[in-house]
C-alpha positions as CSV (number, residue, x, y, z in Angstrom):
1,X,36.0,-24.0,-29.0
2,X,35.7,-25.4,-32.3
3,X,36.6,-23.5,-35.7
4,X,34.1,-23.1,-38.0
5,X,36.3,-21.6,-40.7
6,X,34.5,-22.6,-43.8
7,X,31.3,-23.3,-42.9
8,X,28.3,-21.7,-44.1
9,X,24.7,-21.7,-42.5
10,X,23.6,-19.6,-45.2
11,X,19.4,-19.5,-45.6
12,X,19.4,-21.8,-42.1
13,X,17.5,-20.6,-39.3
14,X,19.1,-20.6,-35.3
15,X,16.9,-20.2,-32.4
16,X,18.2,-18.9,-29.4
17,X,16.4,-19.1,-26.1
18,X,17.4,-16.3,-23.3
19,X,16.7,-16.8,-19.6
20,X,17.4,-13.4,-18.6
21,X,19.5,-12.7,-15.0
22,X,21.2,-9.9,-13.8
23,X,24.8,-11.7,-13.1
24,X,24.1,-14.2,-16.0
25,X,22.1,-15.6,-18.8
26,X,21.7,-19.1,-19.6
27,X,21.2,-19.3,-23.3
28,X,19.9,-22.6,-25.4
29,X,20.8,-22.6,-28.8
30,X,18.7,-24.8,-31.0
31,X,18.6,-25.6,-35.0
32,X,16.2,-26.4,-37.1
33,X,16.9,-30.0,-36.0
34,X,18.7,-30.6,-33.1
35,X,19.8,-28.9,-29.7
36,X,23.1,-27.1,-30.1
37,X,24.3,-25.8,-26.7
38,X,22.9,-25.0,-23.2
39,X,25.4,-23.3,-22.0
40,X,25.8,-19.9,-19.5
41,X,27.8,-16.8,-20.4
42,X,27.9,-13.0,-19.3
43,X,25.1,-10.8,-19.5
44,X,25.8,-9.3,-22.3
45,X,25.0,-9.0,-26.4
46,X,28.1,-8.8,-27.8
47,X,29.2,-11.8,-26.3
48,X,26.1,-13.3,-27.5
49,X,26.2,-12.6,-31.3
50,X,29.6,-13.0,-31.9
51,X,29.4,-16.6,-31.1
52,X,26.1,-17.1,-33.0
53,X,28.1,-15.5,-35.7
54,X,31.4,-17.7,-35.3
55,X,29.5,-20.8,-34.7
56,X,26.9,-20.3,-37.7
57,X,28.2,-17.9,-40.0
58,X,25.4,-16.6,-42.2
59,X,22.4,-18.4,-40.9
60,X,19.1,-16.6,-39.7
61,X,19.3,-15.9,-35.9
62,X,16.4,-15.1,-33.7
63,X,16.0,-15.1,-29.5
64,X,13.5,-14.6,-27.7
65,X,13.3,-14.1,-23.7
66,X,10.4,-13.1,-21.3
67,X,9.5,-9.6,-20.2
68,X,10.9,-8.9,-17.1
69,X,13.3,-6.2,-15.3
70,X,15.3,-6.0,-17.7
71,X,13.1,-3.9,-19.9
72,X,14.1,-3.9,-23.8
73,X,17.2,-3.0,-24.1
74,X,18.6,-6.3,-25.1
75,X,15.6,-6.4,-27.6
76,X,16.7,-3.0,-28.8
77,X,20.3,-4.4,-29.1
78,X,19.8,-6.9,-30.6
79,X,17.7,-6.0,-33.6
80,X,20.5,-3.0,-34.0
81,X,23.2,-6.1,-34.8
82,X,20.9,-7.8,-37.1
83,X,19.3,-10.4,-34.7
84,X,15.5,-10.9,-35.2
85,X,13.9,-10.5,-30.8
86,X,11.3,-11.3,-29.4
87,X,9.6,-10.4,-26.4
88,X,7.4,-12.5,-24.6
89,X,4.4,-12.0,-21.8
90,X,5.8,-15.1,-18.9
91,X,2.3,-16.3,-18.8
92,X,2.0,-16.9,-22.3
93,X,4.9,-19.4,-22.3
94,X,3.7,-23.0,-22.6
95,X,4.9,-25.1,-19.9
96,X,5.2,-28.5,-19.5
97,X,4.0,-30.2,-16.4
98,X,7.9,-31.6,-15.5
99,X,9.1,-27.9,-16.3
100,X,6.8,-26.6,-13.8
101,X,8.2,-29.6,-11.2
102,X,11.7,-28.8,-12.5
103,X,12.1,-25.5,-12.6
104,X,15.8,-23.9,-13.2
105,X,17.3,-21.2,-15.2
106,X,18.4,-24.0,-18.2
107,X,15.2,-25.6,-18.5
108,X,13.6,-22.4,-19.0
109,X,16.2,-21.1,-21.6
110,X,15.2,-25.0,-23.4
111,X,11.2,-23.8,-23.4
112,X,12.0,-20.4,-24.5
113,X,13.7,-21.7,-27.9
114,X,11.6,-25.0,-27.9
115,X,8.8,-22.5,-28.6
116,X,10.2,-20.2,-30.6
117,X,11.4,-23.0,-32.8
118,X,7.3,-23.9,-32.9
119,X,6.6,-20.5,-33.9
120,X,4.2,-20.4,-30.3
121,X,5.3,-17.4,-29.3
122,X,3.4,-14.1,-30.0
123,X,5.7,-10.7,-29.3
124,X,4.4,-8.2,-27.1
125,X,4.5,-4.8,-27.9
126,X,7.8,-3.2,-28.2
127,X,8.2,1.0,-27.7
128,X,10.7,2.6,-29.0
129,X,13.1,4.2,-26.4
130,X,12.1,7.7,-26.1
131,X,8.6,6.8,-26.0
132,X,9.6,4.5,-22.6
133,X,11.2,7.4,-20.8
134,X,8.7,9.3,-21.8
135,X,6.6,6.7,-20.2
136,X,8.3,6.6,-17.4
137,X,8.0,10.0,-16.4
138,X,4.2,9.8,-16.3
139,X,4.4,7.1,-14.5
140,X,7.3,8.1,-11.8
141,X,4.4,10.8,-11.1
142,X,1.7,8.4,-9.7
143,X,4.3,6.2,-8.2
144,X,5.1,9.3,-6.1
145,X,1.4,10.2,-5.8
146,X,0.7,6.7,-4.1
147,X,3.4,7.4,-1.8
148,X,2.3,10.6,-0.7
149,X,-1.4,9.0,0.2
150,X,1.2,6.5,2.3
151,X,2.8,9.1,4.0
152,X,-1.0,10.9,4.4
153,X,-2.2,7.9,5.9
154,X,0.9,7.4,8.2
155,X,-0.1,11.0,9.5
156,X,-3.4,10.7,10.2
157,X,-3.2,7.2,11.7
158,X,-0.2,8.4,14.7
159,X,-2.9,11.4,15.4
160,X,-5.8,9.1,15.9
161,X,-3.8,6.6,17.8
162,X,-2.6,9.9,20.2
163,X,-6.4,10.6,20.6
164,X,-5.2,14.5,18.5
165,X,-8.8,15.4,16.9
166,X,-8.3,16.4,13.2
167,X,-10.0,19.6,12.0
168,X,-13.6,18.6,10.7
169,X,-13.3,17.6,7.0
170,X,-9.4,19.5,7.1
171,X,-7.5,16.2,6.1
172,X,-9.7,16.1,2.9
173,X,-7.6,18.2,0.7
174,X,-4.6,18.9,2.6
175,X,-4.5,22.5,2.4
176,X,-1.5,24.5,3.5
177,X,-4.1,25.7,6.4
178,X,-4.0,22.1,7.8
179,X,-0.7,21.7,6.8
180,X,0.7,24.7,9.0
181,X,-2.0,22.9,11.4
182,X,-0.1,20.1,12.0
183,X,2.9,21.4,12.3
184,X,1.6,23.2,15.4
185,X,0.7,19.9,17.1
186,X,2.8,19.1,19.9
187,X,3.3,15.6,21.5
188,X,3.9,14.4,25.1
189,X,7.2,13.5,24.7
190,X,10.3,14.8,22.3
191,X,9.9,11.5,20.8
192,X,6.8,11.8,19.6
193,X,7.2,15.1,18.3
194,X,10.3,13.8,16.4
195,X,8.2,10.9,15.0
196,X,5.5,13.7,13.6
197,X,8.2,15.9,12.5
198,X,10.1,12.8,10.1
199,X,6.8,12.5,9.1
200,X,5.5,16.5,7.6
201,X,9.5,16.0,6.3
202,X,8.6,13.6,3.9
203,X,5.1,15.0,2.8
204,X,6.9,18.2,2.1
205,X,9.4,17.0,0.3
206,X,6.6,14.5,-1.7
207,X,4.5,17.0,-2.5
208,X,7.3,19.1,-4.1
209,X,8.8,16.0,-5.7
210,X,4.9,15.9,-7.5
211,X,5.1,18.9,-8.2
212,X,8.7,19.4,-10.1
213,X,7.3,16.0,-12.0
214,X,3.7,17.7,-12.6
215,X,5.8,20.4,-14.6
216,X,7.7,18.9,-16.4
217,X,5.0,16.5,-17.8
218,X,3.2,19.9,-18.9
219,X,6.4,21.0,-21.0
220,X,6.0,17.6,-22.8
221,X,2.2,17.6,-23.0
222,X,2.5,20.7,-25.3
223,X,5.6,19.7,-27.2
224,X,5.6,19.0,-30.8
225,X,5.4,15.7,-30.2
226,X,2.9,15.4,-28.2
227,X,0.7,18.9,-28.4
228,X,-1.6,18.1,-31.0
229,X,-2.8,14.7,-29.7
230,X,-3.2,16.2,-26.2
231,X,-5.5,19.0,-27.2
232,X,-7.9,16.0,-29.1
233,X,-7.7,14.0,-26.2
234,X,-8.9,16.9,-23.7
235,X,-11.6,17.8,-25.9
236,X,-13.3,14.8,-24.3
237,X,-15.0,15.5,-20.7
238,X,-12.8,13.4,-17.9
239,X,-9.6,13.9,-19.7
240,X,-7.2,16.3,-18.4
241,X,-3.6,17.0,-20.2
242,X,-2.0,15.2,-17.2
243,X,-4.6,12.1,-17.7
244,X,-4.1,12.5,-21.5
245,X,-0.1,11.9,-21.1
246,X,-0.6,9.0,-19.4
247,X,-2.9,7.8,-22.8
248,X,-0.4,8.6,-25.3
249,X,2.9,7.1,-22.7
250,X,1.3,4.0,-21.9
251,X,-0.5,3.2,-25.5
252,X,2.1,5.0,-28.2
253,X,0.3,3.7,-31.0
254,X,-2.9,3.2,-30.6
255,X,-3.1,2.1,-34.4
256,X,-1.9,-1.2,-32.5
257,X,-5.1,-1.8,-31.5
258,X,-7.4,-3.1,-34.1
259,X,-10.6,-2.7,-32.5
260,X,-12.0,-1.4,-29.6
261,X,-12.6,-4.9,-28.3
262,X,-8.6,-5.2,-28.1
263,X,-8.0,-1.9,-27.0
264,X,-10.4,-2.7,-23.9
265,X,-8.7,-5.7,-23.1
266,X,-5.2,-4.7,-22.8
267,X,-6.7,-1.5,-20.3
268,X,-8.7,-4.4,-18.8
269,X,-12.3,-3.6,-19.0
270,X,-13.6,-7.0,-20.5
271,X,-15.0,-9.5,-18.5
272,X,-13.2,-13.1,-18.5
273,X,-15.3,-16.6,-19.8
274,X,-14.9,-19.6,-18.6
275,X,-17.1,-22.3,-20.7
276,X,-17.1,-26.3,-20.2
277,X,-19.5,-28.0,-22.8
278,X,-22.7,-25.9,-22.8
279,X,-22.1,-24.2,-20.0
280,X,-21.0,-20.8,-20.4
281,X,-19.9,-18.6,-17.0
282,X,-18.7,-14.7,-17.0
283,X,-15.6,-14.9,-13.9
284,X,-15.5,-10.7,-14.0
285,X,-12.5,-8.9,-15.3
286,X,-9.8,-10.1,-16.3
287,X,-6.4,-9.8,-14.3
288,X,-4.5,-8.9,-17.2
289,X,-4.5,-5.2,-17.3
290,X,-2.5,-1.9,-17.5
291,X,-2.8,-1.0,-14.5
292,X,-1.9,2.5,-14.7
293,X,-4.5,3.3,-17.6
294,X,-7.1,1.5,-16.2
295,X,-6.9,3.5,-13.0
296,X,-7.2,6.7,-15.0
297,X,-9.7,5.8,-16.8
298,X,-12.1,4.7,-14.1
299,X,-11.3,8.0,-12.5
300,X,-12.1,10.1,-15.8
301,X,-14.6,7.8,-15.8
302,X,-16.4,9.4,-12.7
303,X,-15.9,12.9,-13.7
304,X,-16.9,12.3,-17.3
305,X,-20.7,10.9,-16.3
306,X,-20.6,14.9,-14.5
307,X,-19.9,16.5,-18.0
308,X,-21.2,14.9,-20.8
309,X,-25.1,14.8,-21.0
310,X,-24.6,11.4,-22.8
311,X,-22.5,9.7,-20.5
312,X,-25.3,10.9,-17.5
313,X,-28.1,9.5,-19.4
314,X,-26.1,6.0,-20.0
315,X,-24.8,6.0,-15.8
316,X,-28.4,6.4,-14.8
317,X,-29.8,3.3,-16.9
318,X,-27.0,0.7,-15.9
319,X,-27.2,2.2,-12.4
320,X,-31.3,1.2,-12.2
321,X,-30.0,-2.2,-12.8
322,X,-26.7,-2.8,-11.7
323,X,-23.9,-1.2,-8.6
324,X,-22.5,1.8,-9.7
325,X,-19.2,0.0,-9.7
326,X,-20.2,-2.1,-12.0
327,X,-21.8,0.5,-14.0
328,X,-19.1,2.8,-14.2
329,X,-16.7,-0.5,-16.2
330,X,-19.4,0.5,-18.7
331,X,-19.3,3.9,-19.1
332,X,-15.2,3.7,-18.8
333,X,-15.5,1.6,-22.1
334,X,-17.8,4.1,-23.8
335,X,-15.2,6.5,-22.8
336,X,-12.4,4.6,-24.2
337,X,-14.3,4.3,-27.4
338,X,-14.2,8.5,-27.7
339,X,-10.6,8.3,-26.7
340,X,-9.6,5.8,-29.5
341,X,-12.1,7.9,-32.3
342,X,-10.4,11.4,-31.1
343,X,-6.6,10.1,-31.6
344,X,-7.1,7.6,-34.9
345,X,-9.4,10.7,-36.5
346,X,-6.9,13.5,-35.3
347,X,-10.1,15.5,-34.8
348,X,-12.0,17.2,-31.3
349,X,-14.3,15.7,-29.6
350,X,-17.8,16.4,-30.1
351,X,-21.0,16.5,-27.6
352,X,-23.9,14.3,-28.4
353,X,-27.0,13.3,-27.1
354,X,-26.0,9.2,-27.6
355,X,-23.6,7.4,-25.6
């Protein structure tokens, strides 16, 4: 290891490219100039800044590496010991074509401060900690939520396979009626009944799981931190506090957002363009979405164009001329745009007769 006793990087900038693992991460160290150091080391950030510090005593770090697994705790980490981060989106990484042919761990770590060096990178959005567990508990809810229509779906399908006739409209809502139903059925064989019994297990335990989670997202909806914003964002027909926790987790700041334009292309309600010379083509929405609010939304969506006499009117034009489908993208936006009025203005929603 050489000694840099005595040297001084003062006012010099490093760039430090990260190729995140979970074993290791191969870092490329670059300077304003030249290429450092490719080189491999443990996955931690100590390790990390005390050799940027050692090897370039009182220049300007900055590293970036791509969102991933790893969340953004080494983001978080790193800005705490003084290191400018960034996080990046993977897609938005410009790749060469002999990167893409050759692909490893070190040539990826070389693109990573390559562009950071070029100042192409653009940061994603970075929550602060509380706000991600937060976030994560709204989300744990409809991960749970999905696997309970598995485990539904499971059920129903052994019975229809066994020829066992469901109540009529009985697997709807899944009341404890049909529930204590199904626990009466009775298979041929012990086997069977084993199967079916694993099965009601799991949906028990599911729905109880939903419901613990369901509670505790309540608690924090009417918090101090959260109370006031929630009670804006139910004013609006379609929003419930459950559905309006899910607003505030996944979008934090929606002062972020600078228009509504931006707003509804991060949810993913714009369509994508592709244009060559004069031609101009629409390709439908784009894939790059948050998933988890753009599901909501659609399904507020559907119970909003119920409520609000405005929202009706505006459904029943686009649906003259287009699938309801389609139509309802539209009136999710319009929605969106009350959503993003009621939490910048800090003020209730208000019916009106426009959309």
């Amino acid at each position: 290891m050489k000694n840099s006793k005595g040297l001084d990087f003062t006012g010099q900038s490093i760039f430090v490219g990260i190729d995140i693992g979970k074993r290791s991460w191969e870092v490329c160290i670059l300077t304003e100039h030249h290429e450092h150091k490719v080189f491999t080391q443990s996955p931690q950030v100590d390790v990390l800044v005390r050799y940027l510090r050692r090897m370039f005593p009182g220049a300007i770090y900055s590293c970036v590496y791509e969102a991933g697994f790893c969340g953004f705790w080494i983001h978080d980490e790193l800005e705490r010991q003084g290191v400018r981060c960034m996080v990046v989106n993977p897609a938005d990484v410009p790749t060469k074509h002999k990167e893409q042919v050759t692909k490893t761990d070190r040539v990826d770590a070389r693109k990573l401060a390559r562009g950071l060096r070029n100042g192409e990178f653009e940061s994603i959005y970075v929550p602060p900690r509380d706000a991600l567990e937060d976030r994560s508990l709204v989300r744990t809810r409809l991960q749970f939520i999905r696997k309970q229509t598995r485990c539904k779906n499971q059920i129903k399908a052994m019975l229809y396979f066994y020829g066992i006739t469901l109540p009529e409209n009985a697997a709807r809502n899944w009341s404890k009626r049909f529930i204590t139903w199904l626990e009466q059925v009775r298979m041929e064989q012990a086997s069977g009944d084993q199967i079916l019994k694993l099965l009601l297990e799991e949906l028990h335990h599911l729905r109880d799981t939903i419901a613990n989670l369901t509670k505790q997202i309540r608690v924090l909806a009417f918090s101090n931190k959260y109370g006031e914003s929630v009670q804006y964002l139910c004013s609006i027909p379609g929003i419930s506090p459950l559905i309006a926790m899910t607003l505030l987790t996944e979008l934090v700041d929606i002062n972020r957002f600078e228009s509504l334009d931006k707003l509804a292309s991060y949810v993913g309600l714009i369509p994508g363009q592709h244009s060559s010379g004069e031609e101009e083509m629409m390709t439908g929405l784009v894939t790059r979405i948050n998933a988890f609010l753009k599901y909501v939304l659609i399904e507020s969506a559907w119970v909003a164009v119920k409520k609000d006499p405005a929202l009706i009117m505006a459904f029943n034009k686009l649906a003259h001329r287009m699938p309801k489908n389609k139509a309802i993208i539209r009136i999710t936006k319009k929605l969106l745009s009350r959503i993003m009025f009621v939490v910048k203005h800090k003020q209730p929603y208000r019916f009106s007769m426009v959309a």
